[in-house]
C-alpha positions in Angstrom: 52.7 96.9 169.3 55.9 96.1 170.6 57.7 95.7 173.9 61.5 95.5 174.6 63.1 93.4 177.9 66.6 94.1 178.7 68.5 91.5 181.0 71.7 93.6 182.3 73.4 89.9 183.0 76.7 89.0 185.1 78.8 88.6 181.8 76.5 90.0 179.0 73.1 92.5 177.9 70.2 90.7 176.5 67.3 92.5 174.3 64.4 90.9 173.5 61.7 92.5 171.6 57.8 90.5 172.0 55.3 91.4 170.5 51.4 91.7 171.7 51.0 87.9 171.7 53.8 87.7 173.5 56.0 86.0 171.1 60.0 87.2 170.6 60.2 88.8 167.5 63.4 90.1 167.9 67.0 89.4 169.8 70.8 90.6 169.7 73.1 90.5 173.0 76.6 91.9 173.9 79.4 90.4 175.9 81.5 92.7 178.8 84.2 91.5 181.1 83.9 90.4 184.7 87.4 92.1 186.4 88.9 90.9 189.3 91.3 94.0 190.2 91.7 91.7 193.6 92.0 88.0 194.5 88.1 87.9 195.6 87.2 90.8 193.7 84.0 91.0 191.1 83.4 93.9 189.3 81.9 95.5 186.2 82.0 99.6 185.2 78.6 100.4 184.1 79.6 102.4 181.1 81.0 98.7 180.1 76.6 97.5 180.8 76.0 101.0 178.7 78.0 100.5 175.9 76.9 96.6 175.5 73.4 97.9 175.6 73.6 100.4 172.8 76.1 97.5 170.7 73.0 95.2 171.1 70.2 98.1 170.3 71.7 98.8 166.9 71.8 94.7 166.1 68.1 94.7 166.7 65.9 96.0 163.5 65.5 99.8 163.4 61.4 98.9 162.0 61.1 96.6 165.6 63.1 99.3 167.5 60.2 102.2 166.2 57.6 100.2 167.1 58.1 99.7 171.0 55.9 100.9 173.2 57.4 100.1 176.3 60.1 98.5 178.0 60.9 96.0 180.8 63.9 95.5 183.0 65.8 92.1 184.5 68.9 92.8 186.3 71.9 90.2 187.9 70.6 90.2 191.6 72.6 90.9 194.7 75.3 93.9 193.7 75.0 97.1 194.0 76.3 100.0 192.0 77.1 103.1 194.8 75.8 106.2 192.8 75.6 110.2 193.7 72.3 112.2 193.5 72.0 112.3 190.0 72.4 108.7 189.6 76.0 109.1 188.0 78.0 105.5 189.4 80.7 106.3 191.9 82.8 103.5 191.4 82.7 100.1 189.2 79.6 98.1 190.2 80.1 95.0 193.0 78.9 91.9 191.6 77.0 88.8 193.6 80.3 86.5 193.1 82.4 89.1 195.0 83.6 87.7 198.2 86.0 90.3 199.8 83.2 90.9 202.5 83.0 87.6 203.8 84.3 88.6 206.9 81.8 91.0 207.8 78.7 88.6 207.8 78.6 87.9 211.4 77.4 91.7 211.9 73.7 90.0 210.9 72.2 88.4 213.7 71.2 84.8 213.3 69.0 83.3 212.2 67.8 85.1 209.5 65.4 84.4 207.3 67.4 84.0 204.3 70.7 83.3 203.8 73.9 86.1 203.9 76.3 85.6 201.3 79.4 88.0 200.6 78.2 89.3 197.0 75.3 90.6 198.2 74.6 94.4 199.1 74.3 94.5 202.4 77.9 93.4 202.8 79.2 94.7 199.7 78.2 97.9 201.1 79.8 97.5 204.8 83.0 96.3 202.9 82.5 100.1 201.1 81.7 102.1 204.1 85.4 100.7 205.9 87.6 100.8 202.6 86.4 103.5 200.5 85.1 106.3 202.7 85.5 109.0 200.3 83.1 106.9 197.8 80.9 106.5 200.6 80.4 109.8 201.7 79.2 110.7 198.2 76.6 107.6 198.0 72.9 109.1 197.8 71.9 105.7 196.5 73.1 102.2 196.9 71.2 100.8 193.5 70.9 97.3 192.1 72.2 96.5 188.5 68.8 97.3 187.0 68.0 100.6 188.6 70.6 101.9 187.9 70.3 101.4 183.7 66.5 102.1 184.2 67.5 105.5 185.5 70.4 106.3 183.2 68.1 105.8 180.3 65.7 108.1 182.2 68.1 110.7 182.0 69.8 112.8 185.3 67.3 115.3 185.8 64.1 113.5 185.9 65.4 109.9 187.4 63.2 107.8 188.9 64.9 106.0 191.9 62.8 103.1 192.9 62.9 99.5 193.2 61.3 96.4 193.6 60.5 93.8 196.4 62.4 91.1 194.0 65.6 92.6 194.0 65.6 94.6 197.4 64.4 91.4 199.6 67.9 89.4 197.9 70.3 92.7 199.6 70.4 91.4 203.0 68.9 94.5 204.4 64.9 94.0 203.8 62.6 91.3 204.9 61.7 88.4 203.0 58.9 90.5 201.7 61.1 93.4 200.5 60.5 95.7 202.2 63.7 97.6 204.4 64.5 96.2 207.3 65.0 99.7 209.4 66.2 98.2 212.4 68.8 96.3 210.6 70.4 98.9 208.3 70.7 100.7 211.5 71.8 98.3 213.3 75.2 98.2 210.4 75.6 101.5 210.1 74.9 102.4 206.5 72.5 105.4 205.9 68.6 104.5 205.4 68.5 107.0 202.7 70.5 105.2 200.1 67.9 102.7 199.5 65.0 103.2 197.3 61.7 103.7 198.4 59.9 100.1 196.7 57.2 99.9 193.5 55.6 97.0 191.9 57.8 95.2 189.3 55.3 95.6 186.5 54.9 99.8 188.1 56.2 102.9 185.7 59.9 103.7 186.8 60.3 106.3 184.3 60.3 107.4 180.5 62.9 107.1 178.2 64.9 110.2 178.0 65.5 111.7 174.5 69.0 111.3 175.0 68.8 107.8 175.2 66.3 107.0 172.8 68.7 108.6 169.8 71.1 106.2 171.0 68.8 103.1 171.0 66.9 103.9 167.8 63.6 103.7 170.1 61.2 106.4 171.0 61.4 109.3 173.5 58.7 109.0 176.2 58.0 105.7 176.1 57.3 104.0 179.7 59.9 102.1 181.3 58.1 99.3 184.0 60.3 99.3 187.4 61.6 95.7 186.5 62.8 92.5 188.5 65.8 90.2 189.5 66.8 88.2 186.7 65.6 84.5 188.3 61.7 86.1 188.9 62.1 87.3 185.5 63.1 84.1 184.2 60.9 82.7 186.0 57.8 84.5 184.6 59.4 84.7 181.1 59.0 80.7 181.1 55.3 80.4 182.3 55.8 79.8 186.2 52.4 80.8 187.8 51.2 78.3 189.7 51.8 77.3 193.2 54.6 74.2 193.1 55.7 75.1 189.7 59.3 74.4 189.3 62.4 75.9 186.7 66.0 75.5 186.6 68.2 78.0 184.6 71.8 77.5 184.0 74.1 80.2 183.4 76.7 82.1 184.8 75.3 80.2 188.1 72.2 77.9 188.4 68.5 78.6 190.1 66.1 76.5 190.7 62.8 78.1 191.6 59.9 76.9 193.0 56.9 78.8 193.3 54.5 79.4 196.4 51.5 80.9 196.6 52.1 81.6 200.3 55.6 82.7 202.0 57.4 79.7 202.8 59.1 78.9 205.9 62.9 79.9 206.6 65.2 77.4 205.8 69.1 77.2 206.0 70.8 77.2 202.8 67.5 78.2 200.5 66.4 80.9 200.0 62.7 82.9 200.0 62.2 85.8 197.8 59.3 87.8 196.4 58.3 87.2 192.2 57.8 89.5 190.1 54.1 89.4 190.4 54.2 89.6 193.8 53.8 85.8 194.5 56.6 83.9 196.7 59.1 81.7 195.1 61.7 79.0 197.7 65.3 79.1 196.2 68.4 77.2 195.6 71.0 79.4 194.2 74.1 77.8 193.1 77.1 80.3 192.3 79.3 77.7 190.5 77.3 76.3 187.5 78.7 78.2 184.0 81.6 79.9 185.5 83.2 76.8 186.5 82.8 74.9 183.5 84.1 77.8 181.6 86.8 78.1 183.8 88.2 74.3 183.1 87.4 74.9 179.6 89.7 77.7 179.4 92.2 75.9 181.5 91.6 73.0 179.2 92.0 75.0 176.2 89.0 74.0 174.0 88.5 76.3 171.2 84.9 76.0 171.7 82.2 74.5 173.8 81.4 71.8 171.4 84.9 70.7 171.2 84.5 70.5 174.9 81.0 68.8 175.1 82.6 66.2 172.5 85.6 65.2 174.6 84.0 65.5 177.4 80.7 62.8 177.1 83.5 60.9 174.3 85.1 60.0 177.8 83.4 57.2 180.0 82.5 58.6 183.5 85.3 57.3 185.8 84.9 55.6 188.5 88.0 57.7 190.6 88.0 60.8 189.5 85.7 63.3 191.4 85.7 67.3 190.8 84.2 69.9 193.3 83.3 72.8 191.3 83.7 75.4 194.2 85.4 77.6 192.3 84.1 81.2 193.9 82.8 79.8 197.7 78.8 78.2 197.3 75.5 79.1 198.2 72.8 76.7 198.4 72.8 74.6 200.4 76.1 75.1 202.1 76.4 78.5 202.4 80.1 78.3 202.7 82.3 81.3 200.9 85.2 79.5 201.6 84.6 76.4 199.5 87.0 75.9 196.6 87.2 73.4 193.8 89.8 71.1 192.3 89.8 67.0 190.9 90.8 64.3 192.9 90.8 60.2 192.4 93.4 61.0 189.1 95.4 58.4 187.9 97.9 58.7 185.2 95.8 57.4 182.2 93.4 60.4 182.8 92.7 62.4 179.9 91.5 65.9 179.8 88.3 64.6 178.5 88.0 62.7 181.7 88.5 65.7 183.3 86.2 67.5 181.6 83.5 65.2 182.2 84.0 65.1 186.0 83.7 68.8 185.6 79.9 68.4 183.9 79.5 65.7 186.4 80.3 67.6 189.5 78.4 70.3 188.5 75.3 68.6 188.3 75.9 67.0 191.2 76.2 70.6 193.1 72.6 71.2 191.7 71.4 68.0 193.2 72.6 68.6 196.5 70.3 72.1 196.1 67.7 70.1 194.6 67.9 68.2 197.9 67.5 70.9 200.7 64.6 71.7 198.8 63.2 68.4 198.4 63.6 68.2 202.1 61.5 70.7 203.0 58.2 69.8 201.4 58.2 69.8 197.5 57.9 66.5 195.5 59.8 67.3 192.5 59.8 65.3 189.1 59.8 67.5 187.3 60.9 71.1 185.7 61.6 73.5 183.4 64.7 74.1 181.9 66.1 77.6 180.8 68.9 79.2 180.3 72.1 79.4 177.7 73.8 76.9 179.7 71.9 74.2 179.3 71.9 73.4 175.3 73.9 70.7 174.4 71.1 67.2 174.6 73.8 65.2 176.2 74.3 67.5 179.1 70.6 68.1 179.6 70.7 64.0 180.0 73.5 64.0 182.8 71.2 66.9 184.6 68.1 65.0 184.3 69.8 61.6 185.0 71.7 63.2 188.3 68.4 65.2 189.5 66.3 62.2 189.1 63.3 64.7 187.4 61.9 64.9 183.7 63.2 68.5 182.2 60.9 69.8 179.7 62.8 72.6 177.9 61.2 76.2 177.1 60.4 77.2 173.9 61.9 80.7 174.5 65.4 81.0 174.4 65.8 84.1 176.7 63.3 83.5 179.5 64.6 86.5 181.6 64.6 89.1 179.0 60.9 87.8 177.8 60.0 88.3 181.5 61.2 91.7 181.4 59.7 92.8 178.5 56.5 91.4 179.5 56.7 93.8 182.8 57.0 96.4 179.8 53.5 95.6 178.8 51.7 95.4 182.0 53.3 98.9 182.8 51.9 100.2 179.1 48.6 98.3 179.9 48.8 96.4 177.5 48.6 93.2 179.8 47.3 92.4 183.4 48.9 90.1 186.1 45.9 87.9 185.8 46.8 87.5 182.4 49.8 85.9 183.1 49.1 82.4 182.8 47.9 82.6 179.3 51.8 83.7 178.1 53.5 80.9 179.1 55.9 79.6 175.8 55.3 76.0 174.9 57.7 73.4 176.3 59.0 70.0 174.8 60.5 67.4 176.9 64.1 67.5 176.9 65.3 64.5 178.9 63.6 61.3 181.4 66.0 60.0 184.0 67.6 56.8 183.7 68.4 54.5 186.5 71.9 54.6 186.9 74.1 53.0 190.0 77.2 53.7 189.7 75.9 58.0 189.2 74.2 57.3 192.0 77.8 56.3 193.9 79.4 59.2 192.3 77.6 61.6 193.5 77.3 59.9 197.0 81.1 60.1 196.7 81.1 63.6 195.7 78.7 64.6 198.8 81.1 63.0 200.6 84.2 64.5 199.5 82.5 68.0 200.0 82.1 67.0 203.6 85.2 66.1 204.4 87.3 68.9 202.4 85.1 71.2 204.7 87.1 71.9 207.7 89.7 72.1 205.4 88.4 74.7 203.1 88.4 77.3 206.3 91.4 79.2 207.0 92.6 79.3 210.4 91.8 82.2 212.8 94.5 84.5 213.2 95.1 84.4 217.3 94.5 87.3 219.6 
């Protein structure tokens, strides 16, 4: 018995095939592009999601393929993809980095519980209803990343529309226990209809329709479980069960979860979303983790990351040079859209290694100051799990341990989010129950211990600092009456 998870990423599709113990079996992936048709502007066309997901179906063995018997779902949280009746995408799907509606946040009354960025749906959607009426007027549903690929491989005429409290409760427009928020989707004008009614993550959302199962060498009929956000995926896909357990996954952006048994209290700059299994989990989201790096590796031009990670931790940490990695605005724990990025302290005998390594530096410094709201608030954290593609190389799990001050225990499962997924797949096919849970979780070694290190520790006090200061700076004037 087999069960597939799918991870529809920011920059790539995952599979992952598990079998009934729970161990991957099977994995293949596919790249798309991230366009930015507008300074701001973050989009992907979901026939770009649809094609990686078939390139990545036929890499997987066609023996594997036959033998699943369900399949799972972990989506990119916070865009939307506007669709008509049938399910059929209206327009390229608005991604969580997109920030042209960062204007239109102060429509949410404050406080609320969790924090309103500019990439989620709620404004995304505003953003829509002003600019692009025409697309607006022939929204039925307002769909997150996974819904919608769980109901094109359902097929048009017998879509499921649902989804779950993970991914509805991270729109903007539901409670911090997922469900709608009436009053407030009112209150902005958007139409109450567009959003799906909600289902438990590990809940049928469909079959897989005949036409898609031709395409992805799997069988017709076979149950499709509703799904989660990627982070709850990832952060059952590593073994996080238990109240106070603790993950950090670098990608695209960073995460670092905590789990609650109970619904923790509001705080500014984290955030407090449902699991997947229904539990709580506090939140600090970080947008500028792997698409800043990759950024100043590009601008660098390093033919590959290890060329990079060589020059880079080749290079003594200077004592000057400082780099805010703001690249796209930040989340946790400023909450500031207009944050940007750049070096400063750079003398003239600066390499681009230097560079480079400020830019690994400042990065994990950005984590640590998440690490810190949440710290703040109640947990004791020494120590976590590490996950994620990001967060490979030994010498840069070192500076994260080193600039966290925890112990990082790596997981022995190499795509966390897409296990978590395809584990959904087999509670749906009841092949697993939540209470089972616990007795999944992948082995983990220890990856790195902190070391006592001053002069870090007046680099990153520097880089707090710098933060602070540039912030005044960092917002553009308002335009007078």
């Amino acid at each position: 018995m087999r069960f597939l998870g799918i991870d529809l990423g920011t920059g790539s599709l995952k599979l992952a095939i598990v079998d009934e113990d729970g161990r991957e079996i099977a994995s293949s992936s596919a790249a798309y592009a991230v366009t930015s048709a507008r300074p701001g502007w973050a989009e992907t066309t979901v026939d770009a999601w649809y094609s990686a997901l078939v390139d990545a179906a036929s890499r997987l063995p066609a023996n594997e393929r036959e033998a699943v018997s369900a399949i799972g779902f972990s989506g990119q949280m916070h865009g939307v993809v506007p669709a008509a009746a049938d399910g059929r995408a209206l327009r390229a799907a608005m991604l969580w980095p997109d920030t042209r509606a960062r204007d239109l946040l102060d429509a949410w009354p404050a406080p609320q519980a969790n924090p309103v960025a500019p990439g989620m749906a709620g404004p995304l959607l505003r953003w829509l209803a002003s600019n692009e009426p025409e697309v607006a007027a022939d929204t039925r549903w307002a769909l997150q990343p996974k819904d919608w690929l769980r109901a094109k491989l359902g097929g048009a005429a017998v879509a499921k529309f649902v989804t779950d409290a993970s991914d509805a409760c991270a729109t903007a427009l539901a409670l911090p226990s997922g469900d709608w928020d009436d009053a407030l989707i009112e209150r902005l004008g958007l139409p109450r209809e567009w959003f799906a009614p909600l289902a438990a993550s590990h809940e049928i959302g469909g079959a897989l329709s005949d036409e898609a199962a031709a395409q992805l060498g799997l069988r017709a009929g076979i149950p499709m479980a509703v799904g989660a956000g990627d982070t709850p995926c990832a952060a059952l896909g590593s073994g996080l069960s238990s109240d106070g357990d603790a993950l950090l996954t670098t990608g695209t952006g960073g995460q670092i979860v905590v789990m609650c048994a109970d619904a923790p209290a509001p705080v500014h700059g984290l955030h407090t979303y449902r699991a997947a299994t229904g539990a709580w989990y506090r939140m600090a989201a970080m947008q500028n983790v792997g698409v800043a790096l990759e950024a100043v590796r590009g601008w660098f031009g390093y033919a590959s990351w290890p060329e990079a990670y060589d020059d880079a931790f080749a290079a003594k940490s200077s004592a000057s040079v400082s780099f805010l990695p703001y690249l796209s605005g930040e989340r946790s724990p400023w909450m500031n859209p207009n944050a940007r990025g750049g070096w400063l302290g750079l003398g003239l005998d600066d390499t681009r290694g230097t560079m480079m390594r400020a830019a690994f530096e400042g990065v994990a410094f950005a984590l640590r100051a998440g690490l810190d709201a949440i710290r703040a608030n109640g947990a004791t954290l020494d120590s976590m799990l590490l996950a994620g593609g990001g967060s490979v190389d030994p010498r840069w799990r070192q500076l994260l341990a080193d600039a966290l001050r925890v112990e990082l225990h790596a997981v022995d499962c190499p795509n966390a989010a897409t296990r978590g997924a395809a584990i959904l797949g087999g509670i749906a096919a009841g092949h697993w129950r939540v209470d089972d849970l616990a007795s999944l979780a992948p082995t983990s070694t220890l990856a790195a211990t902190p070391r006592a290190d001053a002069s870090l520790d007046e680099r990153l006090a520097r880089f707090i600092d710098l933060y602070r200061r540039a912030e005044d700076w960092f917002t553009p004037p308002r335009e007078s009456a």
